[in-house]
C-alpha positions as CSV (number, residue, x, y, z in Angstrom):
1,X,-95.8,94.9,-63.7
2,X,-95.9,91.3,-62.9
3,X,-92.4,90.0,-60.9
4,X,-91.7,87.6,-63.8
5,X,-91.2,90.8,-65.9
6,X,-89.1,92.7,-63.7
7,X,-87.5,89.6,-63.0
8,X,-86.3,89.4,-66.4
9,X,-85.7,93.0,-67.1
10,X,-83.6,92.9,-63.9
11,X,-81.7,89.9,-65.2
12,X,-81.1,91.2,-68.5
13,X,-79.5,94.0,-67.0
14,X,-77.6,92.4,-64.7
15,X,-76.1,90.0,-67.6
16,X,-75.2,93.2,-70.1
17,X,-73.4,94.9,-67.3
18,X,-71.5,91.7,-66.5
19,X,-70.5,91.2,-69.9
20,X,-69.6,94.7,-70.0
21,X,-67.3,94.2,-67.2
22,X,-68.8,96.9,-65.2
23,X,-71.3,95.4,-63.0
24,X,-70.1,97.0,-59.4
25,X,-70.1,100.7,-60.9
26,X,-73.1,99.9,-63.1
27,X,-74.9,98.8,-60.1
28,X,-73.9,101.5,-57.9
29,X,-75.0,104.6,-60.3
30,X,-78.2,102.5,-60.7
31,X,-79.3,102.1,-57.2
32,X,-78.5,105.8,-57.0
33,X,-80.8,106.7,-60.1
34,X,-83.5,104.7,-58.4
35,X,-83.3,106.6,-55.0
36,X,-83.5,110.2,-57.3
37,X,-86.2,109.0,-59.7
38,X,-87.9,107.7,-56.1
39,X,-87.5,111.2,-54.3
40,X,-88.5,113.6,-57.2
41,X,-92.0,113.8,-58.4
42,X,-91.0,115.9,-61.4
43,X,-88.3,113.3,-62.6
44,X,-90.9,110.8,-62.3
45,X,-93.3,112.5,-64.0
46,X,-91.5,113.3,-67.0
47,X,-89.7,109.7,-67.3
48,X,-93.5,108.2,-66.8
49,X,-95.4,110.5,-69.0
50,X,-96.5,108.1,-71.6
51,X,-97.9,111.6,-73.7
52,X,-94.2,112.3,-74.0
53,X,-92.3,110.3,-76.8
54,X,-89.9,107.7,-75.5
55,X,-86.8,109.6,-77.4
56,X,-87.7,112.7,-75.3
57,X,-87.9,110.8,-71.9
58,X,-84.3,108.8,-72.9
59,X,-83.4,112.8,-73.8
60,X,-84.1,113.7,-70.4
61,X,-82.0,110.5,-68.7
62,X,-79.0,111.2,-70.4
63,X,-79.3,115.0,-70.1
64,X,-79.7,113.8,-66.5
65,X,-77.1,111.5,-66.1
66,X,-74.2,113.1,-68.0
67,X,-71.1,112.7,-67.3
68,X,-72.4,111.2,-63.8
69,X,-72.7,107.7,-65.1
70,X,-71.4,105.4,-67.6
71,X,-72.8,104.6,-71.0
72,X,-73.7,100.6,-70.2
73,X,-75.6,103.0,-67.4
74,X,-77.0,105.3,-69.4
75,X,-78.0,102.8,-72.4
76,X,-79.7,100.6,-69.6
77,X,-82.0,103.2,-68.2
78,X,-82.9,104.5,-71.4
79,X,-83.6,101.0,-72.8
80,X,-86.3,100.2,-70.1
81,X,-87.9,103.6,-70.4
82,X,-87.8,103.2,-74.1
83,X,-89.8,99.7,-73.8
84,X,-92.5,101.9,-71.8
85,X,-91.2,100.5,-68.3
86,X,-90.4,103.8,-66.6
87,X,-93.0,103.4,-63.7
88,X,-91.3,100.2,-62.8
89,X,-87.3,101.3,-62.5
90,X,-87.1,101.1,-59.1
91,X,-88.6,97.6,-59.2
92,X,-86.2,96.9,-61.7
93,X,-83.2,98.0,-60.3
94,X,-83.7,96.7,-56.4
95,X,-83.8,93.7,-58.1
96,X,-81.1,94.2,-59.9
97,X,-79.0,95.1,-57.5
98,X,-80.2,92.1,-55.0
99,X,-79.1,90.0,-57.8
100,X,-75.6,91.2,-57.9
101,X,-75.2,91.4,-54.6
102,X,-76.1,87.5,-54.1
103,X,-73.3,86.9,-56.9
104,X,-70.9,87.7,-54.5
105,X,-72.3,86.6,-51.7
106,X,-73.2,90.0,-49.8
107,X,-76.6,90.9,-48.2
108,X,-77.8,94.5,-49.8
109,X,-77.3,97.2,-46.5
110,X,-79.4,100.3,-47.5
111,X,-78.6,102.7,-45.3
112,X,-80.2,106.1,-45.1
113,X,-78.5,109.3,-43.1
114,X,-78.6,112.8,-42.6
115,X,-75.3,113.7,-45.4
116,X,-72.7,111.8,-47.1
117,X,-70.2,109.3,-45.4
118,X,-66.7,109.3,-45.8
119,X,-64.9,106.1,-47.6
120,X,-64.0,105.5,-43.9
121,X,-67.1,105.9,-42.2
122,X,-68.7,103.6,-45.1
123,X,-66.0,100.9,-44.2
124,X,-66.7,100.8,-40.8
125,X,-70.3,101.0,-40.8
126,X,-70.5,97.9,-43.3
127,X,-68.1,96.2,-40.8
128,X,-71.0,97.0,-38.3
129,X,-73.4,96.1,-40.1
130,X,-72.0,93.1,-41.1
131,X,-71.2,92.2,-37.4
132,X,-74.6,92.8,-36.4
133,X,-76.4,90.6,-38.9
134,X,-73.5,87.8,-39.5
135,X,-73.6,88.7,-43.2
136,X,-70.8,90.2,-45.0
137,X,-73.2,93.6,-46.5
138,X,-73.2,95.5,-50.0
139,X,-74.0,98.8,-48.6
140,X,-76.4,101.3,-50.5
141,X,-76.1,104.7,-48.6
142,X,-79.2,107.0,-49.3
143,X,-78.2,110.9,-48.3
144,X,-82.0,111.6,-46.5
145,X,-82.6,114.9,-45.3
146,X,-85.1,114.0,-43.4
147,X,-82.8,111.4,-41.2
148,X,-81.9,114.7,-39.3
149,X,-78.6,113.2,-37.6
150,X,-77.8,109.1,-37.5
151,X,-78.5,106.2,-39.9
152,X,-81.5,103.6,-40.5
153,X,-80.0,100.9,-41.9
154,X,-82.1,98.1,-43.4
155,X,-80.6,94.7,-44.0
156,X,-83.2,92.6,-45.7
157,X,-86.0,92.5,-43.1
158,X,-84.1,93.8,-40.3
159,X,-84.4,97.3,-39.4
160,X,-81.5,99.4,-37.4
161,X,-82.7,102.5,-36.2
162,X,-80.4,104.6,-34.9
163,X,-81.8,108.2,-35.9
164,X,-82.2,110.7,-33.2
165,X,-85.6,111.0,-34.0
166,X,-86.0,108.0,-32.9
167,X,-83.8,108.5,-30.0
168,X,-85.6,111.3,-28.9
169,X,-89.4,109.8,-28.7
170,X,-87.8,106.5,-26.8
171,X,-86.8,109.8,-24.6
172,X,-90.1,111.2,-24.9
173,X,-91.7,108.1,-23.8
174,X,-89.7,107.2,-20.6
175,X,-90.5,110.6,-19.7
């Protein structure tokens, strides 16, 4: 889809969850849609499946989403799937939540580890974060398997490794 489209779809979103008063928790349980839909083939394939009618794929979101999310949320996914945009959420919401994030003048931190942070540990790494760029940060933690132990945070096009994968080839290659 062209960026003018996901442009506007991303503003349009971003307007009905201001209006709605619930643009931070909207935002939030978006982003964290996006990363699920990103990681699982099967979700993606059923929400993309153009052979499957639109009412079924919303069926699935809100099966999905539950109690997990609130209903702007829920009416917001289910509104771009049911327009036949499905392959572009993701698109749609980074942009999205870019957008909110420059309302309040924040830089979007995604940050990918190993398992979930605490409140505390999220305060203090956006405080890092922050330091380290010299931009107040919106963090987006990602829970990454993968990661195996530490974080990779990227702040728009800066990149903080700090996995012990990483670690341990810089190892690897003094040795």
């Amino acid at each position: 889809m062209s960026d003018a489209r996901i442009e506007g779809y991303a503003r349009a979103l971003f307007e009905i969850a201001r209006a709605e008063g619930t643009l931070d928790e909207v935002e939030d349980e978006l982003f964290r849609f996006a990363r699920s839909f990103e990681s699982s083939d099967a979700l993606r394939n059923a929400i993309t499946d153009e052979t499957v009618p639109a009412d079924r794929r919303q069926g699935i979101v809100e099966s999905l989403l539950g109690d997990r999310a609130t209903a702007t949320t829920m009416q917001l996914v289910s509104m771009v799937i049911g327009s036949g945009r499905g392959r572009d959420l993701p698109e749609i919401i980074d942009s999205l939540v870019a957008r909110a994030s420059r309302s309040k003048d924040l830089e979007v931190a995604e940050v990918r580890c190993a398992v979930a942070l605490s409140d505390d540990q999220k305060t203090r790494l956006a405080a890092a974060l922050a330091n380290a760029t010299g931009q107040p940060v919106n963090l987006k933690v990602v829970v990454d398997p993968s990661v195996i132990g530490g974080v990779v945070a990227t702040v728009g096009d800066t990149v903080i490794d700090g996995t012990v994968r990483t670690r341990l080839d810089q190892l690897k290659s003094r040795l």
